[in-house]
C-alpha positions as CSV (number, residue, x, y, z in Angstrom):
1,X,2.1,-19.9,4.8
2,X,1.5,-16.6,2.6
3,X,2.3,-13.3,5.1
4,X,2.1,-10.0,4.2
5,X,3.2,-7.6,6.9
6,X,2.7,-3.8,6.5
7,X,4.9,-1.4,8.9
8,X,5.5,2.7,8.8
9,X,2.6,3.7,9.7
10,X,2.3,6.4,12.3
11,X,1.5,10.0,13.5
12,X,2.3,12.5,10.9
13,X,1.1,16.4,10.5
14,X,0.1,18.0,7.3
15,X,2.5,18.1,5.2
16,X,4.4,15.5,6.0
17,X,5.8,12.3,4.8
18,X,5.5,8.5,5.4
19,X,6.9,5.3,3.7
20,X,5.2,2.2,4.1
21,X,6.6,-1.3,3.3
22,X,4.9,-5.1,3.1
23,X,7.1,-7.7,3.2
24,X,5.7,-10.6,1.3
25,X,6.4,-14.2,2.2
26,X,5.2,-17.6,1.2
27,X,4.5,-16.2,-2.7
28,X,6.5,-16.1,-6.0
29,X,6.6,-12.5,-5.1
30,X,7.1,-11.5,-9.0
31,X,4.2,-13.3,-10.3
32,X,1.8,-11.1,-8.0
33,X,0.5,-7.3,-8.3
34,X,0.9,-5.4,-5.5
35,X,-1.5,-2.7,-4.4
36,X,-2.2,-0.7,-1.5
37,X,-5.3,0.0,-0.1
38,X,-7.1,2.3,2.4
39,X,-10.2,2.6,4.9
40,X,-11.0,5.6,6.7
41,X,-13.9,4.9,9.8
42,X,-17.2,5.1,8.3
43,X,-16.0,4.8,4.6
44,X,-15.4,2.1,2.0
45,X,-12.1,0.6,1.7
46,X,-10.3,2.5,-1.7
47,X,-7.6,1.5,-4.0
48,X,-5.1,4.1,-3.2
49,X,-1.9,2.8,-5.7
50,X,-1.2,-0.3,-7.8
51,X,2.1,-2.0,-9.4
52,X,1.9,-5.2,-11.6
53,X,3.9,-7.6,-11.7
54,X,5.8,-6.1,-14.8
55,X,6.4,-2.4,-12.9
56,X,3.1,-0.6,-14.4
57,X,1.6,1.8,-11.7
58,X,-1.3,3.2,-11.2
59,X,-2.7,5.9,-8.7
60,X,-6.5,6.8,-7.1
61,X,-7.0,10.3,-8.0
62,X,-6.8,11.9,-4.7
63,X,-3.4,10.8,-4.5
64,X,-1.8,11.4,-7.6
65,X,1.3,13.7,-7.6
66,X,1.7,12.9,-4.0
67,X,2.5,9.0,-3.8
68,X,4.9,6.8,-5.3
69,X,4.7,2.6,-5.1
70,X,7.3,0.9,-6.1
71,X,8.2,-3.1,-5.7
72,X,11.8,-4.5,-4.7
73,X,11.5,-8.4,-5.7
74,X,15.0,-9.1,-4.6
75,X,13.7,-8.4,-1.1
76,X,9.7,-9.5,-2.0
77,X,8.8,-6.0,-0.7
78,X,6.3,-2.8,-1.7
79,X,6.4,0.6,-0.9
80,X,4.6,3.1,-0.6
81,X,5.8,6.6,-0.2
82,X,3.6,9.4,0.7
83,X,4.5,12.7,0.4
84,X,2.4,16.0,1.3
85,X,0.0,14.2,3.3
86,X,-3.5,15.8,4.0
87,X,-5.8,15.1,7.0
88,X,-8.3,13.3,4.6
89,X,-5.3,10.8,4.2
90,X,-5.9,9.7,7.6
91,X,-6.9,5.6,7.2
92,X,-5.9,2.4,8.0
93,X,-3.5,1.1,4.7
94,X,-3.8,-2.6,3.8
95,X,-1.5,-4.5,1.3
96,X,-2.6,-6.7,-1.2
97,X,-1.2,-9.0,-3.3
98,X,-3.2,-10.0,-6.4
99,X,-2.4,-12.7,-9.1
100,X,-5.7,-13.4,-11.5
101,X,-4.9,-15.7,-13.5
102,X,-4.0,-18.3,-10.6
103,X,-6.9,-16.8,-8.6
104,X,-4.6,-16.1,-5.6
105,X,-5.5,-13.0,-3.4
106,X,-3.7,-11.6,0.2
107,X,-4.5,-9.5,2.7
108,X,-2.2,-7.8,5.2
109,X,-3.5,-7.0,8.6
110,X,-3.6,-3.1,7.7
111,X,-1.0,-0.4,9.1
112,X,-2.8,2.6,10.7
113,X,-2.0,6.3,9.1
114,X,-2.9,9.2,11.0
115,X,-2.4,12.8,10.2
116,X,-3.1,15.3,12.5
117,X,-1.4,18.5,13.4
């Protein structure tokens, strides 16, 4: 059974920082890219960072300079560290685990990031 479980999220004010993880079980971690993923109320869910499967990242615009993803595949687990968060960050941040060429695509059941002074 393929589980991806998100945790850190929380209560932060401007400025602050967050780090959230997703433990990944019941996949060959390594073969997947991991991305993160965010939906504020009333807007489309975004691709906020992504890391493939050989360590490339890549970052949505609005975060750039401010967040860092990195993998750990000896403990099958993604990051995502946030740094000088903004109000407009505020969303709910899903995991997702993506391998193409198998056709293979997770979901986590989201983490909820709020920033608010």
């Amino acid at each position: 059974q393929v589980q991806l479980v998100e945790s850190g999220g929380g209560l932060v004010q401007p400025g602050g920082s967050l780090r959230l993880s997703c433990a990944a079980s019941g996949i060959t971690f390594s073969r997947y890219s991991m991305n993160w993923y965010r939906q504020a109320p009333g807007k489309q869910r975004e691709l906020v960072a992504a890391i493939t499967s050989g360590g490339s990242t890549s970052y949505g615009d609005s975060v750039k300079g401010r967040f860092t993803i990195s993998r750990d595949k000896v403990k099958n687990t993604a990051y995502l560290q946030m740094n000088s968060l903004k109000p407009e960050d505020t969303a709910v941040y899903y995991c997702n685990a993506d391998w193409p060429a198998a056709r293979r695509n997770f979901w986590g059941q989201g983490t909820q990031v709020t920033v608010s002074s």
